[in-house]
PDB file with SEQRES, HELIX, SHEET and CRYST1 records, atoms N, CA, C and O in Angstrom:
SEQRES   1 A   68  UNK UNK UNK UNK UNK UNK UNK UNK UNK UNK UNK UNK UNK          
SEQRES   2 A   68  UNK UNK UNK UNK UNK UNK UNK UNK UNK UNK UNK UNK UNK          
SEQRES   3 A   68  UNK UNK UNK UNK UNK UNK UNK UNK UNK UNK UNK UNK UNK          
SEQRES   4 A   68  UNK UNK UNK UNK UNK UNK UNK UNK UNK UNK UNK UNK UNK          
SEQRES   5 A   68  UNK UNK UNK UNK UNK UNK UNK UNK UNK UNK UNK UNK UNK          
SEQRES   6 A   68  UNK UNK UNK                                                  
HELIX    1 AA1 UNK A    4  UNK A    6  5                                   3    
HELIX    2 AA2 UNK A   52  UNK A   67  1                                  16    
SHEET    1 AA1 2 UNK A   7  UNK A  13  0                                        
SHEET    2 AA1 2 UNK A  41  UNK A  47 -1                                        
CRYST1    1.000    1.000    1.000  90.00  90.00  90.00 P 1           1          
ATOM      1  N   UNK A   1       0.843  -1.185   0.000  1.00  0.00           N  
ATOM      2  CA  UNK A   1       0.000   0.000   0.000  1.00  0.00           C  
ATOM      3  C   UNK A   1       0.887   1.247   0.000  1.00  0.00           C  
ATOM      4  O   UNK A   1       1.982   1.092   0.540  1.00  0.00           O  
ATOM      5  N   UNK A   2       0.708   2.041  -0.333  1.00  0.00           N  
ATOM      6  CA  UNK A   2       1.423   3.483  -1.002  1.00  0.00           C  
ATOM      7  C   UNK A   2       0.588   4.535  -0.374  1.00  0.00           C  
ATOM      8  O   UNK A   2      -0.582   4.788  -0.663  1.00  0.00           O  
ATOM      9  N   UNK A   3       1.467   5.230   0.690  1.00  0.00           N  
ATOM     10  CA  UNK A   3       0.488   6.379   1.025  1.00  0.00           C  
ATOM     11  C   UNK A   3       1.058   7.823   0.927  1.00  0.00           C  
ATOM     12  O   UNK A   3       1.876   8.476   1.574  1.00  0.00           O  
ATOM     13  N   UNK A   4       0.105   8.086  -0.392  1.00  0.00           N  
ATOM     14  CA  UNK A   4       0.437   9.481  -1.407  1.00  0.00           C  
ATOM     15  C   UNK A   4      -0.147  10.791  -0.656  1.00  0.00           C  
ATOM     16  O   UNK A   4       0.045  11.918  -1.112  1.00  0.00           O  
ATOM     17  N   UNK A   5      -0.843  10.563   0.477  1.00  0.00           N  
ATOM     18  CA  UNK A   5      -1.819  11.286   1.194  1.00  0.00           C  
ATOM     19  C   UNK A   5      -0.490  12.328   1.642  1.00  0.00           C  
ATOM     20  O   UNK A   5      -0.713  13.535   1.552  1.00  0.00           O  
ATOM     21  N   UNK A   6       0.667  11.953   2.047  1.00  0.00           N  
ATOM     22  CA  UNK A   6       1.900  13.334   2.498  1.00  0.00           C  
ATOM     23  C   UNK A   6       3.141  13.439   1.363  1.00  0.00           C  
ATOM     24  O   UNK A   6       4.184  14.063   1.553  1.00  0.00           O  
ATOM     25  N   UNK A   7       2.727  12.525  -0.132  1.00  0.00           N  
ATOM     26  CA  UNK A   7       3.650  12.784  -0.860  1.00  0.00           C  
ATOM     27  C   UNK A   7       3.383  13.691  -2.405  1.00  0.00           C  
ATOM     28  O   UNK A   7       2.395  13.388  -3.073  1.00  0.00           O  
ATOM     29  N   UNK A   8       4.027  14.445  -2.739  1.00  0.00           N  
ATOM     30  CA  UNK A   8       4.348  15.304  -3.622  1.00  0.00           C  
ATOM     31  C   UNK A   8       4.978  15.085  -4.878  1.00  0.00           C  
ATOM     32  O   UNK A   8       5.816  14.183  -4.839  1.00  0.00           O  
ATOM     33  N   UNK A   9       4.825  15.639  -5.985  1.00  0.00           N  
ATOM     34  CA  UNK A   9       5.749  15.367  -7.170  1.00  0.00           C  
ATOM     35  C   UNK A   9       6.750  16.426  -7.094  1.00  0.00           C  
ATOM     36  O   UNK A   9       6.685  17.643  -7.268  1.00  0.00           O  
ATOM     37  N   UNK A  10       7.478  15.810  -6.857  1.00  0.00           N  
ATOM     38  CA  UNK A  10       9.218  17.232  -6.911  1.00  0.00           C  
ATOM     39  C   UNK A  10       9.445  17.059  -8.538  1.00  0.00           C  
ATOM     40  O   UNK A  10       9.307  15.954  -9.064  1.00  0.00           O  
ATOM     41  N   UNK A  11       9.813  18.263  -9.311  1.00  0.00           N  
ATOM     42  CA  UNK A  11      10.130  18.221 -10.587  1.00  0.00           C  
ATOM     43  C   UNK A  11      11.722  19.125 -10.572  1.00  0.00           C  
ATOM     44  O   UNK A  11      11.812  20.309 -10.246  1.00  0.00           O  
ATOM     45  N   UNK A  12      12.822  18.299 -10.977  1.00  0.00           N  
ATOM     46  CA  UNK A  12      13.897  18.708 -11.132  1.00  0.00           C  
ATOM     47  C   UNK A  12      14.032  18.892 -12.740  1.00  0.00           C  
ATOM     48  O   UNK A  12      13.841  17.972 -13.534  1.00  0.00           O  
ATOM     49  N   UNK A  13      14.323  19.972 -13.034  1.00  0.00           N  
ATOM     50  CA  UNK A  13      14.675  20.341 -14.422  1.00  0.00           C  
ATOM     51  C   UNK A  13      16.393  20.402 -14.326  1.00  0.00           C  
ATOM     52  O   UNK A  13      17.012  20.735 -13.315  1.00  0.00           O  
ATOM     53  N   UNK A  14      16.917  20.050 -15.458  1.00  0.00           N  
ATOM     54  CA  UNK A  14      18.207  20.010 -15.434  1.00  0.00           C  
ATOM     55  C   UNK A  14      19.066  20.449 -16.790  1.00  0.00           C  
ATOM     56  O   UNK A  14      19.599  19.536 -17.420  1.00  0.00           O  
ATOM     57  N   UNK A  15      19.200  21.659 -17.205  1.00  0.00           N  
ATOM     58  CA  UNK A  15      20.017  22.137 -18.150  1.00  0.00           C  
ATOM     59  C   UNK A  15      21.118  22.826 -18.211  1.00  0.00           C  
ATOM     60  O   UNK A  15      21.415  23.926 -17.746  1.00  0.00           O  
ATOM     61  N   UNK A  16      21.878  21.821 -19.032  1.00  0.00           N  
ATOM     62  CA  UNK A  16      23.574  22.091 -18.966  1.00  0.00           C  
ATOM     63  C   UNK A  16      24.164  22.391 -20.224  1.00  0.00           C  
ATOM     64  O   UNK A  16      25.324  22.118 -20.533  1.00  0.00           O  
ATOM     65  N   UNK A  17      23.210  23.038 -21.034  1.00  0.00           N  
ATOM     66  CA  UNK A  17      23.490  23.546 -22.386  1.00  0.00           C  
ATOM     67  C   UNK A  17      24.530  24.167 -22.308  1.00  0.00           C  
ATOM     68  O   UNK A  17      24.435  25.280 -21.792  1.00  0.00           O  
ATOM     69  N   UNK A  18      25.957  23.697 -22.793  1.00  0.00           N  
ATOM     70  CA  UNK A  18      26.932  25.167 -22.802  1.00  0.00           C  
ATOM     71  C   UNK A  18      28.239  25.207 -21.995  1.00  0.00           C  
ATOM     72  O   UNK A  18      29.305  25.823 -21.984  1.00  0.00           O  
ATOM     73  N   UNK A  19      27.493  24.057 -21.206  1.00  0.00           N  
ATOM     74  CA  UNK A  19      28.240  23.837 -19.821  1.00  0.00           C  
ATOM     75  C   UNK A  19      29.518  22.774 -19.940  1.00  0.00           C  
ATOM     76  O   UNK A  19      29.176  21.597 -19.828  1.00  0.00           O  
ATOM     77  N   UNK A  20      31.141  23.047 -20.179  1.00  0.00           N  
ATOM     78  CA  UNK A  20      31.661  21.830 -20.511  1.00  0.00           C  
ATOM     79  C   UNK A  20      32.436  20.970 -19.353  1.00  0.00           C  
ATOM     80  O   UNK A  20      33.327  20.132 -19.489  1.00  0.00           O  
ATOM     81  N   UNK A  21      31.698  21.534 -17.980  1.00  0.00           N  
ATOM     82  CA  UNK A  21      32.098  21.250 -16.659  1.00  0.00           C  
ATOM     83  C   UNK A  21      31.622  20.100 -16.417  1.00  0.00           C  
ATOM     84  O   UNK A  21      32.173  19.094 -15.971  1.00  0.00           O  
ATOM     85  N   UNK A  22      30.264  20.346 -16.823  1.00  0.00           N  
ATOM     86  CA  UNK A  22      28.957  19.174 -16.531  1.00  0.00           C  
ATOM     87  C   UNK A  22      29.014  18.138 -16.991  1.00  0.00           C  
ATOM     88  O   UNK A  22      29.035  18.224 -18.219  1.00  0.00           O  
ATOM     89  N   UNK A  23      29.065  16.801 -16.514  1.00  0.00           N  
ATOM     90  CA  UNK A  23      29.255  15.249 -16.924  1.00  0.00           C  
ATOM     91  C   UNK A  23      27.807  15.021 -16.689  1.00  0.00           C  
ATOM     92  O   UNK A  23      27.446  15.061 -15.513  1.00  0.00           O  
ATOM     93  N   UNK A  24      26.913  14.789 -17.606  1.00  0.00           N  
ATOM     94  CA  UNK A  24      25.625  14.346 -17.630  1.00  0.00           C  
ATOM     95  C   UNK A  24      25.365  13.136 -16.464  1.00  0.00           C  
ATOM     96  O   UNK A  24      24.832  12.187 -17.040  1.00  0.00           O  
ATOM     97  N   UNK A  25      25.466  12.987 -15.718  1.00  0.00           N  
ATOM     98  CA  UNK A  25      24.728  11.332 -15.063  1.00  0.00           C  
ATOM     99  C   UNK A  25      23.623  11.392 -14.657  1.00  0.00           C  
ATOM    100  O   UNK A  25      23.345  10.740 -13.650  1.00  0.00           O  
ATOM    101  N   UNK A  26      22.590  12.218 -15.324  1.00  0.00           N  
ATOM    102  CA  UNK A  26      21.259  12.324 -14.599  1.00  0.00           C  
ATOM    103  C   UNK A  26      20.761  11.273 -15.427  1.00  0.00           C  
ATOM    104  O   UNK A  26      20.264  10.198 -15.091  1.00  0.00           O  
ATOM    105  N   UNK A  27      20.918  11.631 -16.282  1.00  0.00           N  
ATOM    106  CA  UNK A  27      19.945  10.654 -17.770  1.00  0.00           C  
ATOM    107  C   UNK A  27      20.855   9.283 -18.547  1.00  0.00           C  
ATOM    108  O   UNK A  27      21.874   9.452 -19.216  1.00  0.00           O  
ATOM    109  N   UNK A  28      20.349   8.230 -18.329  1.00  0.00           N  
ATOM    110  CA  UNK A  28      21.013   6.943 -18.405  1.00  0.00           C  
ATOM    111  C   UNK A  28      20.089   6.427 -19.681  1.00  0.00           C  
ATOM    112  O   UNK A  28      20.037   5.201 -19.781  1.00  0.00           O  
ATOM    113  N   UNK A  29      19.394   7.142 -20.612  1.00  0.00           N  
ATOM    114  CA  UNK A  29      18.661   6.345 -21.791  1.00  0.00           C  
ATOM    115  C   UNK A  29      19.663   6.775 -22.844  1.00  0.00           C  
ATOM    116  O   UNK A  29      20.716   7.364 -22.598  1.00  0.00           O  
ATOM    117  N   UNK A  30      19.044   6.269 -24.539  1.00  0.00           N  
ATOM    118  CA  UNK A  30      19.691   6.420 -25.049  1.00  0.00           C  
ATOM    119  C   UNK A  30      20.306   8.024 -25.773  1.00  0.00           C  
ATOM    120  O   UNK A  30      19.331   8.664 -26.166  1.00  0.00           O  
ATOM    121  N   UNK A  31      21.460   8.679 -25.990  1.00  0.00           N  
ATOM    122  CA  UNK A  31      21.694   9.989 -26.452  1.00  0.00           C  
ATOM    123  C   UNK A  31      21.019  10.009 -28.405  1.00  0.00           C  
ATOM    124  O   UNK A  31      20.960   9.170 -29.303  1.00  0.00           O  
ATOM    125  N   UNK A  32      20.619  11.554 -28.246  1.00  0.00           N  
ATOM    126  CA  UNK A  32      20.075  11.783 -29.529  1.00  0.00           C  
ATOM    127  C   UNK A  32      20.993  12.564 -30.479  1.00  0.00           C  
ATOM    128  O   UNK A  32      20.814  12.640 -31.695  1.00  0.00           O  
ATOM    129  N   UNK A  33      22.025  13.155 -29.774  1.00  0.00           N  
ATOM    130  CA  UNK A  33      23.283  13.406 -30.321  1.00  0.00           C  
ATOM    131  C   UNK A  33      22.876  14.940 -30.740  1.00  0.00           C  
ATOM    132  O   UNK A  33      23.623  15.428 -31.587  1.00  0.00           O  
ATOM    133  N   UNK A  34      21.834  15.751 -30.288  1.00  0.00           N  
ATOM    134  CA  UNK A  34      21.368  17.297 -30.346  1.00  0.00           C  
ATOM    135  C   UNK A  34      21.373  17.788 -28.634  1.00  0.00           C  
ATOM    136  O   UNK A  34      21.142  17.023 -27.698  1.00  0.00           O  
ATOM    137  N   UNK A  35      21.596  18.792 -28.555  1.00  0.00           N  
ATOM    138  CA  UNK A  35      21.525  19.297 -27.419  1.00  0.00           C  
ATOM    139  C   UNK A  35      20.616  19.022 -26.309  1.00  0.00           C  
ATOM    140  O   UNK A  35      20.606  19.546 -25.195  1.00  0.00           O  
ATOM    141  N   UNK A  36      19.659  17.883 -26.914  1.00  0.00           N  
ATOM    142  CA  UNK A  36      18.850  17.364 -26.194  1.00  0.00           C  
ATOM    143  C   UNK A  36      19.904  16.555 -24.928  1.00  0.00           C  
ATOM    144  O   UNK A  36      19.750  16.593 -23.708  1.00  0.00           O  
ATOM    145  N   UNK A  37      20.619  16.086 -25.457  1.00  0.00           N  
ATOM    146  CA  UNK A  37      21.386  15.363 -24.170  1.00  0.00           C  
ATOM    147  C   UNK A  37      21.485  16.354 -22.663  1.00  0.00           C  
ATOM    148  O   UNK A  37      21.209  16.197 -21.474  1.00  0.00           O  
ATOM    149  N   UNK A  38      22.023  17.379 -23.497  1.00  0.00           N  
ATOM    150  CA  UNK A  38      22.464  18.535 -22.149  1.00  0.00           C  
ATOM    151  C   UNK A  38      21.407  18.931 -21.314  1.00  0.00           C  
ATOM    152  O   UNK A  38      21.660  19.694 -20.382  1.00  0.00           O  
ATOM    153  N   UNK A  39      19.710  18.340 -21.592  1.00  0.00           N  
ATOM    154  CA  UNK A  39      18.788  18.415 -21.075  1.00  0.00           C  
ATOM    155  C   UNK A  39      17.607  17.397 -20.460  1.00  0.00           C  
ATOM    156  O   UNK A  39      17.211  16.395 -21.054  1.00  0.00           O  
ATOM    157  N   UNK A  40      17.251  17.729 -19.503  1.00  0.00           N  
ATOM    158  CA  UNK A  40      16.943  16.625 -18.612  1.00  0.00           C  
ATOM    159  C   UNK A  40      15.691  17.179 -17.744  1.00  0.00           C  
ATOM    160  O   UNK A  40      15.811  18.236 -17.124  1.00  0.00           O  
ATOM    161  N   UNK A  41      14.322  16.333 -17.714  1.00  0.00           N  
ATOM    162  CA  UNK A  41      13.512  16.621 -16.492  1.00  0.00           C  
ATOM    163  C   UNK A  41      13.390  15.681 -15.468  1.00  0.00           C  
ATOM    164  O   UNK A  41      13.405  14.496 -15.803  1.00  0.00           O  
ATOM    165  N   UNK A  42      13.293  15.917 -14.488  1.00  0.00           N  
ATOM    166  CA  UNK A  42      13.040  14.645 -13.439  1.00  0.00           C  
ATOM    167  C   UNK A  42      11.857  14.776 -12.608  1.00  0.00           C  
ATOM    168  O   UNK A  42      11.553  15.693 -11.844  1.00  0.00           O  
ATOM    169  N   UNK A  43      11.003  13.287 -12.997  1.00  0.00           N  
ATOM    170  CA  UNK A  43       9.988  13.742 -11.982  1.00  0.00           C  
ATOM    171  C   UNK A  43       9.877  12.535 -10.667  1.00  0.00           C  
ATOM    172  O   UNK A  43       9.933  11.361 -11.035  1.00  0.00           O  
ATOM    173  N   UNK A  44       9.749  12.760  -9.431  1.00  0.00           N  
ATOM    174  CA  UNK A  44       9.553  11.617  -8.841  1.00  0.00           C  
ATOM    175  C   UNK A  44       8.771  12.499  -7.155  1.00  0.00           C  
ATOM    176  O   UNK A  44       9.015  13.658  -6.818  1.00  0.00           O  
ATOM    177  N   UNK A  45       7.906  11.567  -6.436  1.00  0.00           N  
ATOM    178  CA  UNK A  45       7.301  11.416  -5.421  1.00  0.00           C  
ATOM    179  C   UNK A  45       8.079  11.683  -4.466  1.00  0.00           C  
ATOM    180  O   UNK A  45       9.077  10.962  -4.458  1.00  0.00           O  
ATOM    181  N   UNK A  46       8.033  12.304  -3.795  1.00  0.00           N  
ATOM    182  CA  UNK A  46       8.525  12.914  -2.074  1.00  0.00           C  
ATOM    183  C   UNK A  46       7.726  13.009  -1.099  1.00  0.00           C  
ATOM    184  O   UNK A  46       6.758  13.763  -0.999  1.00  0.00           O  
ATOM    185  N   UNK A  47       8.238  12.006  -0.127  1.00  0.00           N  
ATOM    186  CA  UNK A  47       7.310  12.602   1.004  1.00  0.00           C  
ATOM    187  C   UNK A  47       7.628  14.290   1.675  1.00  0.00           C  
ATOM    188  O   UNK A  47       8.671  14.919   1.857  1.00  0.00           O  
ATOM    189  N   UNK A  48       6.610  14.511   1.840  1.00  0.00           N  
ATOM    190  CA  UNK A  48       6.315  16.036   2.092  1.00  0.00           C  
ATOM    191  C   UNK A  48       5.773  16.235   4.176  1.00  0.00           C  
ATOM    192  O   UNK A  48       4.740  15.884   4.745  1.00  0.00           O  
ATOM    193  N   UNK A  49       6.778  16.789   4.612  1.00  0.00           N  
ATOM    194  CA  UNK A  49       6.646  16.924   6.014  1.00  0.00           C  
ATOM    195  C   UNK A  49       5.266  18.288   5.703  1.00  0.00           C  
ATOM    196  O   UNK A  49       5.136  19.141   4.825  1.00  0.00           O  
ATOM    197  N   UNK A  50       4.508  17.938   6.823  1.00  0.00           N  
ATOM    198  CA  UNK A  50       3.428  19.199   7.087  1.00  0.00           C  
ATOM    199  C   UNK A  50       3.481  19.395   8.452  1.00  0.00           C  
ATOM    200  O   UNK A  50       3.509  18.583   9.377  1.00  0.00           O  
ATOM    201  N   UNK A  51       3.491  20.863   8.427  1.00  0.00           N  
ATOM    202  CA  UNK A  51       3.030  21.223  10.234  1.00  0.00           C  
ATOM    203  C   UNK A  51       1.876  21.984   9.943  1.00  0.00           C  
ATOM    204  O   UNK A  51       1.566  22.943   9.236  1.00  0.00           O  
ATOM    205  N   UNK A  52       1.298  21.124  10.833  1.00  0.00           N  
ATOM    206  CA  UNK A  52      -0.120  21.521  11.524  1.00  0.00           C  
ATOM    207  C   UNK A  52      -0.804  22.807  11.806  1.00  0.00           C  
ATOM    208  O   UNK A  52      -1.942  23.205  11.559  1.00  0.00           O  
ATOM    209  N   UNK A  53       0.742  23.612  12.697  1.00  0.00           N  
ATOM    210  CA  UNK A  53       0.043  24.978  13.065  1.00  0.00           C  
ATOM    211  C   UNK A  53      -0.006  25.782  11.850  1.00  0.00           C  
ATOM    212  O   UNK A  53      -0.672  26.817  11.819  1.00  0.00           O  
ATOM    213  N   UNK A  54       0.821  25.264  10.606  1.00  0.00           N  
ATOM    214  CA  UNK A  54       0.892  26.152   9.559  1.00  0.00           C  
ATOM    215  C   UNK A  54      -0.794  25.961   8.627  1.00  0.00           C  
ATOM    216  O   UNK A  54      -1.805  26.645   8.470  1.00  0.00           O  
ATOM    217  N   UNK A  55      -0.455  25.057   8.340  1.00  0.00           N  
ATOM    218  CA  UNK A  55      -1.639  24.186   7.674  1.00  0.00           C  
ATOM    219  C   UNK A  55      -3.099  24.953   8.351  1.00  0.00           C  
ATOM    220  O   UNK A  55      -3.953  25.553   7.698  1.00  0.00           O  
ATOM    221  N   UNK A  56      -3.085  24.749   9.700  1.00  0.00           N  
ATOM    222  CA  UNK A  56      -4.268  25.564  10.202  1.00  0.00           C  
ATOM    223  C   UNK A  56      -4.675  27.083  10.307  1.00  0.00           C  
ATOM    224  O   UNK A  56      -5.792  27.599  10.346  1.00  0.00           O  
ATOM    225  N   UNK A  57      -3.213  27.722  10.344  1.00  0.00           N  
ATOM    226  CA  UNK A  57      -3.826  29.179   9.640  1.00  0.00           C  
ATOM    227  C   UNK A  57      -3.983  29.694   8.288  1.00  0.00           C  
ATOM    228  O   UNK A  57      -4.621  30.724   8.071  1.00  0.00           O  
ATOM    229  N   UNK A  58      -3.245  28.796   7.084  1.00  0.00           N  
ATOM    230  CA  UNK A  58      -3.650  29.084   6.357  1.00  0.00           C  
ATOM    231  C   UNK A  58      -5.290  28.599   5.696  1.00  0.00           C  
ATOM    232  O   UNK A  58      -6.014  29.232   4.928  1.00  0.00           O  
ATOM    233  N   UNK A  59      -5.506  27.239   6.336  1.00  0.00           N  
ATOM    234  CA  UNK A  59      -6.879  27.046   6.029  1.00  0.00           C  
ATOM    235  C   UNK A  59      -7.638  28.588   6.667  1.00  0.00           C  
ATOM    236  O   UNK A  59      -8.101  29.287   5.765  1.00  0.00           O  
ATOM    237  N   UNK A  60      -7.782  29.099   7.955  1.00  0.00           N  
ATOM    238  CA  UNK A  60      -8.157  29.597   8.704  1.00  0.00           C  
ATOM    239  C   UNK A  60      -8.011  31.643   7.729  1.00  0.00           C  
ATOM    240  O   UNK A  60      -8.629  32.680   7.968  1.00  0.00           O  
ATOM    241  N   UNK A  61      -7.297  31.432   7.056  1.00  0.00           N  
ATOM    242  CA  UNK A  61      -6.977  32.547   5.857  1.00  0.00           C  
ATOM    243  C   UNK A  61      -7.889  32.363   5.170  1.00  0.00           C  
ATOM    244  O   UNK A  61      -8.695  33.279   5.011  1.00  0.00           O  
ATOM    245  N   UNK A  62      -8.063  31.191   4.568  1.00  0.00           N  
ATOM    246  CA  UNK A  62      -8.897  30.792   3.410  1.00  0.00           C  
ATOM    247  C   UNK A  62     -10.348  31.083   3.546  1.00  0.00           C  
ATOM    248  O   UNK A  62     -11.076  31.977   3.115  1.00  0.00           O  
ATOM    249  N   UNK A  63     -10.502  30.176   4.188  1.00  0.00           N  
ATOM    250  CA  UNK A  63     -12.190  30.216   4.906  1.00  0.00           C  
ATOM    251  C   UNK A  63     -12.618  31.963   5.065  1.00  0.00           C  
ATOM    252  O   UNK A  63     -13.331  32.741   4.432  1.00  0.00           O  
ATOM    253  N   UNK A  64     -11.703  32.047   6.329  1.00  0.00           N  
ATOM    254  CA  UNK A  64     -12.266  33.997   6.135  1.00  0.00           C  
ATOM    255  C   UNK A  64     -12.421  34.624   4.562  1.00  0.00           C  
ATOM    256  O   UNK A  64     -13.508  35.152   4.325  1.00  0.00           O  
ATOM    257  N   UNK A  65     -11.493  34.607   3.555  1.00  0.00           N  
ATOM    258  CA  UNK A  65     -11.675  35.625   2.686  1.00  0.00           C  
ATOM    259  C   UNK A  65     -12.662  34.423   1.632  1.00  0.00           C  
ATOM    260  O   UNK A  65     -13.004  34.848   0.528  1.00  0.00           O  
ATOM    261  N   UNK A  66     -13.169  32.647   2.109  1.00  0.00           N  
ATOM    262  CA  UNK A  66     -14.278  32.703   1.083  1.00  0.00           C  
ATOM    263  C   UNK A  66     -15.375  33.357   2.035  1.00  0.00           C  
ATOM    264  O   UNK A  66     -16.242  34.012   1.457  1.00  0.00           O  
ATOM    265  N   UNK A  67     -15.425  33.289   3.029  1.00  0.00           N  
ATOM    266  CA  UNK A  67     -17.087  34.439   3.645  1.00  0.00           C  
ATOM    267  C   UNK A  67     -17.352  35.357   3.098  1.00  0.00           C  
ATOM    268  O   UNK A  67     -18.489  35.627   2.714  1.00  0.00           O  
ATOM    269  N   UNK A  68     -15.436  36.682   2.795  1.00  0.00           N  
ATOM    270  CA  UNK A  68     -16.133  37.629   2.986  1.00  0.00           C  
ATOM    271  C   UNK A  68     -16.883  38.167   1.275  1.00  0.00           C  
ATOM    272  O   UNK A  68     -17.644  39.132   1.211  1.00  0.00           O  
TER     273      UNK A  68                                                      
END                                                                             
């Protein structure tokens, strides 16, 4: 069972166009041999810490300005 209920999609973008410092090891498929290599997105699931007292004033924000 997988509980997505405190996890998030983190999106890492990664461009090293230009860059001849940068050793690609983000991306392990095959190269297209265009500058596409030097570019990279990453998406993957994180659990996401929440605090409570935060969480409750901003609901507590919300609610007031849908009344008013």
């Amino acid at each position: 069972k997988t509980d997505n209920k405190l996890r998030a999609p983190i999106i890492t973008v990664f461009d090293a166009r230009g860059c001849r410092e940068h050793k690609n090891r983000e991306y392990k498929g095959p190269k297209t041999g265009t500058q596409d290599d030097e570019m990279c997105v990453k998406v993957q699931y994180e659990k996401i810490a929440a605090c409570e007292d935060t969480a409750f004033i901003v609901l507590k924000e919300c609610l007031s300005e849908m009344k008013s």
